[in-house]
Structure formats: C-alpha cells, structure tokens
Biotite code that builds the C-alpha atoms (Angstrom):
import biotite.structure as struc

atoms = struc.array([
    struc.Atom([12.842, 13.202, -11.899], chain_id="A", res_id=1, res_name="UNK", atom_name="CA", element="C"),
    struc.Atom([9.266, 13.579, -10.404], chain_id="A", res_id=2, res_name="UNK", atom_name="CA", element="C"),
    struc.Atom([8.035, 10.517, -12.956], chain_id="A", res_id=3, res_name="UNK", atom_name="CA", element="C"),
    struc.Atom([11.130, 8.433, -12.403], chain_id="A", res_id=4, res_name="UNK", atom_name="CA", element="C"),
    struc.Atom([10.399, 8.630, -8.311], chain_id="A", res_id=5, res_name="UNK", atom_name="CA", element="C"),
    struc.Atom([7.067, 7.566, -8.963], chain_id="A", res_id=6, res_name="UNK", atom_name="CA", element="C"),
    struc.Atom([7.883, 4.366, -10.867], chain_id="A", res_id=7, res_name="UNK", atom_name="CA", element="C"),
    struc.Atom([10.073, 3.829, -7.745], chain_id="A", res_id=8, res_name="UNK", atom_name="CA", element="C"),
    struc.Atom([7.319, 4.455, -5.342], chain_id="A", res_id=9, res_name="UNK", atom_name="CA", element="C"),
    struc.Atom([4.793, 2.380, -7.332], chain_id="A", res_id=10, res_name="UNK", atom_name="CA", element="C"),
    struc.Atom([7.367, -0.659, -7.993], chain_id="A", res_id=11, res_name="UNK", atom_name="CA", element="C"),
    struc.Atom([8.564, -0.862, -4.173], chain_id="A", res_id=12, res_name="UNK", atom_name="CA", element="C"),
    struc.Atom([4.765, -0.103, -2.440], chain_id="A", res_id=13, res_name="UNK", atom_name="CA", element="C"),
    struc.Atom([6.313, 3.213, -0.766], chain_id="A", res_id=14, res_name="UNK", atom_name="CA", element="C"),
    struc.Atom([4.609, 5.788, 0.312], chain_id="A", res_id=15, res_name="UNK", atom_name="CA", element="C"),
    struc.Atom([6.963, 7.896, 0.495], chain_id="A", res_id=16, res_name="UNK", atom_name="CA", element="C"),
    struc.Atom([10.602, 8.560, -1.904], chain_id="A", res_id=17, res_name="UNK", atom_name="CA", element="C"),
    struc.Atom([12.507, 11.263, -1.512], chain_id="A", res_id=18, res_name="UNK", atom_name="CA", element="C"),
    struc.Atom([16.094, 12.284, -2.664], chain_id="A", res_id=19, res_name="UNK", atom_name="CA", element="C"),
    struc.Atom([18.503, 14.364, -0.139], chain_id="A", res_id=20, res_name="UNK", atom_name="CA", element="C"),
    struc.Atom([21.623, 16.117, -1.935], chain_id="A", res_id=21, res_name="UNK", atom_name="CA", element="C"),
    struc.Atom([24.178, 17.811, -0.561], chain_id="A", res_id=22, res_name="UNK", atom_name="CA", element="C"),
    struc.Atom([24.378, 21.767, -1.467], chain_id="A", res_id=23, res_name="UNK", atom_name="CA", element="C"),
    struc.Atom([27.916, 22.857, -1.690], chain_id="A", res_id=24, res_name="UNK", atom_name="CA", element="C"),
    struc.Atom([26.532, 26.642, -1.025], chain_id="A", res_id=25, res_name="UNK", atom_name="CA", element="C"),
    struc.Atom([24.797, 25.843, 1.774], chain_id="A", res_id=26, res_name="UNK", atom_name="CA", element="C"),
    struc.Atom([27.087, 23.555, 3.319], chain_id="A", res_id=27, res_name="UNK", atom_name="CA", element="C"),
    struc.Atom([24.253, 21.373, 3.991], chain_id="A", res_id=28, res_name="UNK", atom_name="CA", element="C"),
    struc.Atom([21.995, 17.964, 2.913], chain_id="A", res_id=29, res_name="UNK", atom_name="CA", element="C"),
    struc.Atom([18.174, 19.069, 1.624], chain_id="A", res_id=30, res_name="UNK", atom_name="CA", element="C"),
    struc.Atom([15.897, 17.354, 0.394], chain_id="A", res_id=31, res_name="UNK", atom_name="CA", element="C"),
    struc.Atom([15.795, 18.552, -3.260], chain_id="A", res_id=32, res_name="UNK", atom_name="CA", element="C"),
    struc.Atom([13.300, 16.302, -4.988], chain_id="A", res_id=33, res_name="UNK", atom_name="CA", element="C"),
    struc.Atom([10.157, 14.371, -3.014], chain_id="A", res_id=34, res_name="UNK", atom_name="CA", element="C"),
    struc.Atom([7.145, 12.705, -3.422], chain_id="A", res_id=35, res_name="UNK", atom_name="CA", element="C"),
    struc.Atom([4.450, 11.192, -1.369], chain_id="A", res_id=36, res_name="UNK", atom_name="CA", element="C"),
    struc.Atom([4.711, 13.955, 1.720], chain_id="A", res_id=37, res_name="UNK", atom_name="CA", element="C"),
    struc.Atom([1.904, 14.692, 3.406], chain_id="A", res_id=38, res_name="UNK", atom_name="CA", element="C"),
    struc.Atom([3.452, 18.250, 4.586], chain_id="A", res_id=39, res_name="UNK", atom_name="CA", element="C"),
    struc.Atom([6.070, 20.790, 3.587], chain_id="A", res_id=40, res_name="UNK", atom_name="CA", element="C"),
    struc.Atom([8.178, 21.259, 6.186], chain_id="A", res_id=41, res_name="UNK", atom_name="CA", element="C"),
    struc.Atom([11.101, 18.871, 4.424], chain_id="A", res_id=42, res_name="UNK", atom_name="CA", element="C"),
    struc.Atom([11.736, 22.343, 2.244], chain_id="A", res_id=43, res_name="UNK", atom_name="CA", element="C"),
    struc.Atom([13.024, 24.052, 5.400], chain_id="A", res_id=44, res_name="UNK", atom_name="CA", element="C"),
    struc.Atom([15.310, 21.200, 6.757], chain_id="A", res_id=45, res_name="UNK", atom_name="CA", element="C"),
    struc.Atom([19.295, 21.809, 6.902], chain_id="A", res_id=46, res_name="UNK", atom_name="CA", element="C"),
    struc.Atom([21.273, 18.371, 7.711], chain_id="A", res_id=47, res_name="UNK", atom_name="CA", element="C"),
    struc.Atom([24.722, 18.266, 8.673], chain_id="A", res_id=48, res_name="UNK", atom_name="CA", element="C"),
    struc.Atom([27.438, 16.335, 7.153], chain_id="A", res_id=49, res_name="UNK", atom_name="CA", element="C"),
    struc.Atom([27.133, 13.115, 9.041], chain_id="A", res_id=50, res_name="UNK", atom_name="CA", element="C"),
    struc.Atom([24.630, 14.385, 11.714], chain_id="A", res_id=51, res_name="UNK", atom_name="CA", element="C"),
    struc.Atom([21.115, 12.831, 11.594], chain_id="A", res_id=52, res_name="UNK", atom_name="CA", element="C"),
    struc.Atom([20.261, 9.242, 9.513], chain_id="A", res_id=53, res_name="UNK", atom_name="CA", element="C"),
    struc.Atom([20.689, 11.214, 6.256], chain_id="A", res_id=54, res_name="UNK", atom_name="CA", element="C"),
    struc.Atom([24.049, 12.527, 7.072], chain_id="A", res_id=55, res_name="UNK", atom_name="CA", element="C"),
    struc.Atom([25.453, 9.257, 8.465], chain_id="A", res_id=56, res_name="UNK", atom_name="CA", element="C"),
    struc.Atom([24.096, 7.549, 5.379], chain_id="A", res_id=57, res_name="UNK", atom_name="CA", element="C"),
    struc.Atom([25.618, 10.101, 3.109], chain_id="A", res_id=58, res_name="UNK", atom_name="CA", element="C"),
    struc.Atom([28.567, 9.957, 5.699], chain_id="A", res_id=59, res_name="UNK", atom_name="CA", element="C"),
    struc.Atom([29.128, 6.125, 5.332], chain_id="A", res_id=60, res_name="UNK", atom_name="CA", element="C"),
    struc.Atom([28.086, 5.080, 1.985], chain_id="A", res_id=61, res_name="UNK", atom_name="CA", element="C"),
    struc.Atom([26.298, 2.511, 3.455], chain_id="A", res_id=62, res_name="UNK", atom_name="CA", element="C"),
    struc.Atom([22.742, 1.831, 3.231], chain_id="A", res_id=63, res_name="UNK", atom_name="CA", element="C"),
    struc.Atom([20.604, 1.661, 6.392], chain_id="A", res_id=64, res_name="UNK", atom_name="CA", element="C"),
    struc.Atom([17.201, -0.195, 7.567], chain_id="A", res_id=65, res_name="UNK", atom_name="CA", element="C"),
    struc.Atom([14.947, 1.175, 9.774], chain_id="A", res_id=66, res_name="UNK", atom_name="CA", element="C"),
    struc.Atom([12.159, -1.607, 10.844], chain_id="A", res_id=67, res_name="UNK", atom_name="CA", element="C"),
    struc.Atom([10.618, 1.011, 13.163], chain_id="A", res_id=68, res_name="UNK", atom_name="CA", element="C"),
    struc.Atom([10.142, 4.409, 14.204], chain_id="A", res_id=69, res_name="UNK", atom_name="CA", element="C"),
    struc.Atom([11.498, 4.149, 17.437], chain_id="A", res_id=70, res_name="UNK", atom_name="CA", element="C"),
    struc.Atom([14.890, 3.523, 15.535], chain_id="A", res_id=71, res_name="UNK", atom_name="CA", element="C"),
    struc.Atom([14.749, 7.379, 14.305], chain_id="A", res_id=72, res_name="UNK", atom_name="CA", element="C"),
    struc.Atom([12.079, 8.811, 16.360], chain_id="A", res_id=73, res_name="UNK", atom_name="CA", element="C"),
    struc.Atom([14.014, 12.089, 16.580], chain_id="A", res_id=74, res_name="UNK", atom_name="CA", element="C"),
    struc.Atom([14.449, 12.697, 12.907], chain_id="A", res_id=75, res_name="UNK", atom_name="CA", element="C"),
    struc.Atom([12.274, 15.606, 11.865], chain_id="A", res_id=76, res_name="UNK", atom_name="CA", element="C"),
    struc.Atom([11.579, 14.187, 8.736], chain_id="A", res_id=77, res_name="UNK", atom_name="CA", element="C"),
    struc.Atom([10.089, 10.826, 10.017], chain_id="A", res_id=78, res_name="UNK", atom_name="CA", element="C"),
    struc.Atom([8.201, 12.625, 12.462], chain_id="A", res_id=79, res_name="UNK", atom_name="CA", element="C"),
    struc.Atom([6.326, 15.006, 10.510], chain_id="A", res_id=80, res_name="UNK", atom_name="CA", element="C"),
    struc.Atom([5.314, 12.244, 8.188], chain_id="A", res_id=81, res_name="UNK", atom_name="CA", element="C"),
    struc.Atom([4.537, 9.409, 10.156], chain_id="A", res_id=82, res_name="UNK", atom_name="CA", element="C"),
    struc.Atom([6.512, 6.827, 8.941], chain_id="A", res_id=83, res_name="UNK", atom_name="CA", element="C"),
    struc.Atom([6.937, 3.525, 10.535], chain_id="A", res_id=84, res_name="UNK", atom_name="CA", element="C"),
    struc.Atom([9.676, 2.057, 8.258], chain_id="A", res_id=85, res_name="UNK", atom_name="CA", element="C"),
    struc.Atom([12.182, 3.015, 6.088], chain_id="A", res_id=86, res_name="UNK", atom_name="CA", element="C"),
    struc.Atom([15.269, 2.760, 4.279], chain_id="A", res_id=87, res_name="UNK", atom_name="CA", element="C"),
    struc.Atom([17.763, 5.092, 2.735], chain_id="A", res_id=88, res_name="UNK", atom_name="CA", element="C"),
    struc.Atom([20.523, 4.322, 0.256], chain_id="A", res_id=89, res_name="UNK", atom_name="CA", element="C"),
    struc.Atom([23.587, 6.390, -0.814], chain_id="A", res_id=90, res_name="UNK", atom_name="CA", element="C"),
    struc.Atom([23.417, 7.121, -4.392], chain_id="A", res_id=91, res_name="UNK", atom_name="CA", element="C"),
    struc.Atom([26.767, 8.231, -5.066], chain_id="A", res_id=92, res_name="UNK", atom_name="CA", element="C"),
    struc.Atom([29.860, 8.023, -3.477], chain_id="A", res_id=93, res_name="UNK", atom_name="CA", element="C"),
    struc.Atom([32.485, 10.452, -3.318], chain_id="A", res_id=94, res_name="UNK", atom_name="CA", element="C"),
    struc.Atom([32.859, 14.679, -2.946], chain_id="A", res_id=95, res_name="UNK", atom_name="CA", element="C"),
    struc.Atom([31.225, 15.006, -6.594], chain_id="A", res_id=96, res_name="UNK", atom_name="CA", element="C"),
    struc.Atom([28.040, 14.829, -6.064], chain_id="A", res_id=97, res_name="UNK", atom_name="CA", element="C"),
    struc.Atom([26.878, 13.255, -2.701], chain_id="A", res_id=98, res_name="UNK", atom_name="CA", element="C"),
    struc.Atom([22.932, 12.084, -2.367], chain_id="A", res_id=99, res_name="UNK", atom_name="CA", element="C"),
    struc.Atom([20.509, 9.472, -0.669], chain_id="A", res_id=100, res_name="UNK", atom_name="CA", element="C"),
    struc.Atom([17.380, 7.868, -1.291], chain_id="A", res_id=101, res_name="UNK", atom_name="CA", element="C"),
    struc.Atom([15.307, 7.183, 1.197], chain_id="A", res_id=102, res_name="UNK", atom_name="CA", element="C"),
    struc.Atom([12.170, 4.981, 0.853], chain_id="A", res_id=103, res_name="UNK", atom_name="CA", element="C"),
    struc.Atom([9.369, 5.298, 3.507], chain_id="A", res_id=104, res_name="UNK", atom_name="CA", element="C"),
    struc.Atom([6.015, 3.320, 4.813], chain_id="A", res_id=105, res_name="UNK", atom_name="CA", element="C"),
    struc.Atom([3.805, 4.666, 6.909], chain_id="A", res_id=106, res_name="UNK", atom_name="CA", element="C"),
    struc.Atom([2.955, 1.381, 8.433], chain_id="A", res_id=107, res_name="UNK", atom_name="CA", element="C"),
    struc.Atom([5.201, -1.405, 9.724], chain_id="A", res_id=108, res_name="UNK", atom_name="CA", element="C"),
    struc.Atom([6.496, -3.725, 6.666], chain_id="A", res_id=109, res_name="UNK", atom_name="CA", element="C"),
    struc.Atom([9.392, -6.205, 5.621], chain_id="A", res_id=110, res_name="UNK", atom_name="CA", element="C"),
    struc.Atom([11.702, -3.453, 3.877], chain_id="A", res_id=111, res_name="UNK", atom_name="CA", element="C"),
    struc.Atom([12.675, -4.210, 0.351], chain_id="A", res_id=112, res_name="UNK", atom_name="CA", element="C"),
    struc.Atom([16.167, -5.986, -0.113], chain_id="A", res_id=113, res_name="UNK", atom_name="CA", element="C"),
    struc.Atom([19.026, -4.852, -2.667], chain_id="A", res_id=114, res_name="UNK", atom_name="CA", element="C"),
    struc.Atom([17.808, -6.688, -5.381], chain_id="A", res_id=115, res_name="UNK", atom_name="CA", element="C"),
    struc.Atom([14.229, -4.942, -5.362], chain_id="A", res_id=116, res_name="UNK", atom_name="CA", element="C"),
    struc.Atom([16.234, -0.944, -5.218], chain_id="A", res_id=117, res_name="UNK", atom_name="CA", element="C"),
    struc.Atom([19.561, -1.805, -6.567], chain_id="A", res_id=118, res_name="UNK", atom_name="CA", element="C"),
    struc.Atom([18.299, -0.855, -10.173], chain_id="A", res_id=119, res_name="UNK", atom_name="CA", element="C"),
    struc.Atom([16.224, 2.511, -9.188], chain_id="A", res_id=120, res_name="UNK", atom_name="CA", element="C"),
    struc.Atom([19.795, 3.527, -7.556], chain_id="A", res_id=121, res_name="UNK", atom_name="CA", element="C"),
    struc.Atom([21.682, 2.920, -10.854], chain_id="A", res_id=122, res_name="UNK", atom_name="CA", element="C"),
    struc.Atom([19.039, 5.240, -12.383], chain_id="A", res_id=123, res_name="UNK", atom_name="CA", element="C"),
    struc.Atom([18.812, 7.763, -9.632], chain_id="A", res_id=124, res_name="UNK", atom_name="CA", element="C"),
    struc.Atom([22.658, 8.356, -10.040], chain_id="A", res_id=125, res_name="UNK", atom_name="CA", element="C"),
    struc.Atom([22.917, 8.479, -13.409], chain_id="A", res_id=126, res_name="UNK", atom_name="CA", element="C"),
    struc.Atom([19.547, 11.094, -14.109], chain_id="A", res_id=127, res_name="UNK", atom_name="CA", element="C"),
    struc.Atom([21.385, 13.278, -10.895], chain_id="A", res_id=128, res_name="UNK", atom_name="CA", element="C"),
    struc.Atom([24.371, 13.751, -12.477], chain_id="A", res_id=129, res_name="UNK", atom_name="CA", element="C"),
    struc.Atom([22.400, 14.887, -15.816], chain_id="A", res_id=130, res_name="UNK", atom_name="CA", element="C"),
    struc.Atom([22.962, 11.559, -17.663], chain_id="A", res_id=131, res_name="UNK", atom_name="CA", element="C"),
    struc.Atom([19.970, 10.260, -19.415], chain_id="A", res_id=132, res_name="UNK", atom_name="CA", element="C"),
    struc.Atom([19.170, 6.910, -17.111], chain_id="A", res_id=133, res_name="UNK", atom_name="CA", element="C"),
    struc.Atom([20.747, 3.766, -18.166], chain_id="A", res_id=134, res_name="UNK", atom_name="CA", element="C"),
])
C-alpha cells in the first residue's frame, strides 16, 4: 500500500495521501494507512460516522474540495498538518468496506480534477479489498 500511495503522491504533487477506513470494532473511521505527515497524532483520531469532512465524505459518497483551510479549520487532522488544500474521495461505496482518500497541500493550489485521481481510486479500492490492483 505504502508504494502505491506514493506513486499517488508523486503523480498528483501532494504532500500529503492518506487513506481513512472504517473499523467495524471500533465503530469508528481511522486513518489506517498515511504518508507525507509531519506528526503522529492521526494514529489517535476516532471519526464518527458522518461527523467531521471524513465522515460526511464516507457518509455521502461524494467527493469533496477544499480550496482552503478556513473551509475545515476545525478538523484535527488539517490542523496538525498544516494543510491549505485538499480533497478527499470515497473509495468504496456501500456497508462492505467503507474508505476515503484524501489528498493534501500544504500551500494553496488548483486541486486536481477527476480525471487526474479517478484511476488511483480504481486502484485504491481494488488493493483494499485484497485484490491485486487492476
């Protein structure tokens, strides 16, 4: 997973990809696989089902665009590692196996559209559910 999130942060200029799932046991989103952070303190974050941006995306289905921080400025998560803009993207839908992408810069830019992620989402679903990417 680790290499496959760094082709996606070198292909879309991120600074920052990270993959929230949601953990039946612990009836709540974490952040399970990350890279770019500049601190640890995603490891000891606990979303709620459609609480927070994660949760709404997760909630929804439906990607969102953040062109600033102000946008999220509450989220613990965009705090802590100074991001400016971001996106995040539901990878799956349904009760099976719920997750989001988000993509982060920590300075202002024009956020990548569909066409640039679309294919890194196809992947990320596939290699989460234990399928070998397409």
């Amino acid at each position: 997973m680790e290499v496959l999130l760094r082709e996606i942060k070198k292909n879309l200029q991120a600074d920052v990809v990270a993959i929230a799932e949601w953990k039946k046991k612990e009836a709540s989103i974490q952040w399970s696989h990350t890279i770019g952070m500049n601190t640890n303190k995603h490891l000891h974050v606990r979303i709620l089902y459609g609480l927070g941006i994660v949760g709404k995306v997760m909630q929804s289905g439906t990607p969102m665009y953040y062109y600033s921080d102000a946008e999220a400025h509450e989220d613990p998560l965009v705090y802590s590692e100074s991001l400016k803009s971001f996106f995040l993207v539901p990878l799956a839908s349904g009760a099976s196996l719920p997750s989001v992408m988000m993509v982060g810069y920590r300075t202002p830019v024009d956020l990548p559209g569909e066409k640039q992620w679309a294919l890194w989402r196809n992947l990320l679903t596939e290699k989460l559910k234990g399928g070998e990417p397409l």
